[in-house]
N, C-alpha and C positions, 0 to 999 in steps of 0.2 A: 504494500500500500504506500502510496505517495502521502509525504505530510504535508506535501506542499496544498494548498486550497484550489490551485487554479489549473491543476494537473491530473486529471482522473488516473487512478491505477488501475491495473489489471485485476486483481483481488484487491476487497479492501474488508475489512472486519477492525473490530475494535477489542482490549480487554475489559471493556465494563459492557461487551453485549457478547457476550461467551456463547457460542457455538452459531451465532448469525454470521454469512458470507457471503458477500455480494462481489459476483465475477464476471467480467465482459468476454466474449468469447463466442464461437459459432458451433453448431451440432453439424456434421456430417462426415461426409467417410475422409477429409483431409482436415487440416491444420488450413484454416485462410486469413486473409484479412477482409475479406467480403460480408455481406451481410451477417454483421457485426450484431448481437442482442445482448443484453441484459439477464443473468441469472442469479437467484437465490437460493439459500441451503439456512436453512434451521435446526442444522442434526449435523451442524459439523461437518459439511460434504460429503454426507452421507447418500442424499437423494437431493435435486436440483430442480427449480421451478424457474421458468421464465416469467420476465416482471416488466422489459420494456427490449421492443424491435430495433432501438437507438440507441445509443451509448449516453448517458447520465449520469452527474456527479451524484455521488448519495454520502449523509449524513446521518449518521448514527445518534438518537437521543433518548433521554429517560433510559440507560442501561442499554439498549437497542426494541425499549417498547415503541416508539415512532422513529422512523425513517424517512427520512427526508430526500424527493429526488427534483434535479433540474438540471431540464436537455443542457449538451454542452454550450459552453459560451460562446461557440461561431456564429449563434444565430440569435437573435433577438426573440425573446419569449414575454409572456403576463401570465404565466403560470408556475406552479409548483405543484408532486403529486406528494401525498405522506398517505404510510401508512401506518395504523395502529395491530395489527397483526400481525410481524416478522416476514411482511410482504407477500400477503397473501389476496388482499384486496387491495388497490391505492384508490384514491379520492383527490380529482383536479381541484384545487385553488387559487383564484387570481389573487396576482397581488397590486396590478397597475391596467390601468385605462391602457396606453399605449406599452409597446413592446419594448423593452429592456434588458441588454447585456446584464446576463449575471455572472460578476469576476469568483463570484462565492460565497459563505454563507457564514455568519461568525458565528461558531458555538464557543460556550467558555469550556474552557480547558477545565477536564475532571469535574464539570459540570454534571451534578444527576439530576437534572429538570428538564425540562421542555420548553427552553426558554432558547429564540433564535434572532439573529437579526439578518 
């Protein structure tokens, strides 16, 4: 996982959301860079669910009870999706009339709330 905020990683998990994984990556018979999606593991990569057909920064909060996701920054967005599940269902929220680079998303550090800017 990148710590950097403006740089998605390939895996990213956290240790205050123990066995949540979120991995960018493609399903088929080769290793590509082509359609690229979104997967989650709740069991420690044990079993993988697909969460989004795009590549998305995601944020870990409340332990990893909400996760926070928003499309990369190449493209200007008014949304953000969270989930209260370990990404099982997400739910769109605007956050602006007009569309807006997002460079990232500030959580505090060792932060255990739900608390985001």
């Amino acid at each position: 996982m990148s710590e950097n905020p403006y740089v998605s990683g390939t895996i990213s998990t956290k240790s205050s959301a123990p066995g949540i994984i979120v991995a960018t990556g493609n399903i088929g018979a080769e290793l590509s860079y082509n359609n690229v999606g979104m997967f989650v593991s709740s069991d420690a990569g044990n079993s993988w669910r697909p969460i989004f057909e795009e590549e998305h920064n995601i944020w870990f909060l409340d332990k990893g009870g909400a996760l926070i996701a928003v499309k990369q920054p190449s493209v200007p967005t008014r949304h953000l999706w969270v989930s209260f599940d370990e990404g099982r269902q997400w739910t769109q929220h605007s956050f602006s009339l007009v569309p807006l680079f997002v460079d990232g998303v500030l959580v505090e550090a060792g932060a255990e709330n739900q608390i985001m800017m």
